[in-house]
C-alpha positions, 0 to 999 in steps of 0.5 A, spaced: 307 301 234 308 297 240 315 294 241 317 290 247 324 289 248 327 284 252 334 281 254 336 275 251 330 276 247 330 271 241 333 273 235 328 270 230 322 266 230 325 259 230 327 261 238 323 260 244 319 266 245 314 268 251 307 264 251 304 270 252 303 277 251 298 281 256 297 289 254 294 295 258 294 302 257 291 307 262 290 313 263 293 318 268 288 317 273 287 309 272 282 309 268 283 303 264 283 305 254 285 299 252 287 292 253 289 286 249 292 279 250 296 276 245 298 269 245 305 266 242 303 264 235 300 272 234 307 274 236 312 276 230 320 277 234 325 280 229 332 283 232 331 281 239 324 285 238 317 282 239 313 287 235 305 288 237 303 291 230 301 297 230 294 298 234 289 304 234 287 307 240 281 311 241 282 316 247 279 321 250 279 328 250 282 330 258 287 324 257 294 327 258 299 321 260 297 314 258 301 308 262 303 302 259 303 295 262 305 289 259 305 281 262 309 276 258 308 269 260 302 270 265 300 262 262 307 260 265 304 262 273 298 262 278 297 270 279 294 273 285 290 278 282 288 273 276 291 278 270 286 279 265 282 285 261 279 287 268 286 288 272 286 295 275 293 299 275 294 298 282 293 290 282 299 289 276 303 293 279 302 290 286 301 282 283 304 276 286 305 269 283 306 262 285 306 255 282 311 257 277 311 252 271 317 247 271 322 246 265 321 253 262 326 256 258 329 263 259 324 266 256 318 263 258 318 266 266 313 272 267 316 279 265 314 285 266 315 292 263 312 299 265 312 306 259 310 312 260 307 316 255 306 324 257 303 330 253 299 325 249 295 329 243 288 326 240 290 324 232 297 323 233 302 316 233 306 314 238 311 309 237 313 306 245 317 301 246 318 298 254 324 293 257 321 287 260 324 285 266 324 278 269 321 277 276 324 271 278 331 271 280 338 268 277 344 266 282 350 266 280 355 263 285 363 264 285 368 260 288 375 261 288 381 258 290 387 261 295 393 260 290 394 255 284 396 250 288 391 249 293 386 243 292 378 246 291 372 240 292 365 243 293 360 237 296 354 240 295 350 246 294 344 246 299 339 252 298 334 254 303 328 258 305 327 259 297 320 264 297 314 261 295 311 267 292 315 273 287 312 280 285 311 281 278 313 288 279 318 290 283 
């Protein structure tokens, strides 16, 4: 079983959700097992979870450690690489994106999770859960006012230099 955790994440199915779902496994020296896409009506949230459902992966005997990728909301951005069933290791864990979609909800920007699994053994189950972390940031200004009596007016708020690019992992 796969489970996917994700801060704010919705509590049921009539809250917004990602729009999608990329999963890679690899093994220990970056050879690709599995991969699976997933689109929002294939995915079930239940108590701030999306559950993937249980999934068989057929391994080979000199795997040890298996790495598990996952990219929510990858239709939400242009990605360089493109991720898809035959993104390395490397280019996920190194991958930028632009042209972020606008008037996405909270959980509809691209997040991305990591997992180990070490010491795997051939017909066994494993349950793995991984935190999914959004790659893009939030700001939060705070102003304060000297004494209670003192008059506090803010004009504007100017914001500059802004990226145009963010790493999906880092």
């Amino acid at each position: 079983d796969l489970g996917v955790a994700m801060s704010r994440a919705p509590e049921d199915e009539t809250a917004d959700k990602p729009t999608d779902i990329q999963l890679w496994v690899f093994d220990q020296t970056g050879e690709k097992v599995f991969y699976k896409a997933l689109n929002e009506t294939s995915l079930s949230v239940s108590n701030g979870f999306i559950t993937i459902a249980e999934q068989e992966i057929p391994i080979k005997a000199n795997v040890k450690d298996l790495h598990f990728h996952v990219v929510l909301n990858s239709q939400n951005a242009a990605f360089t690489p493109t991720l898809d069933e035959n993104t390395s290791e490397s280019s996920i864990q190194g991958a930028t994106f632009t042209s972020l979609h606008t008037n996405l909800t909270d959980n509809q920007v691209p997040m991305y999770g990591y997992a180990v699994k070490e010491n795997i053994s051939l017909n066994n189950r494993y349950a793995i859960s991984i935190d999914a972390t959004r790659a893009v940031g939030k700001l939060d200004l705070y102003f304060t006012k000297t004494s209670a009596d003192t008059y506090l007016k803010i004009n504007s708020i100017k914001l500059e230099h802004v990226p145009e690019k963010g790493y999906l992992a880092s």
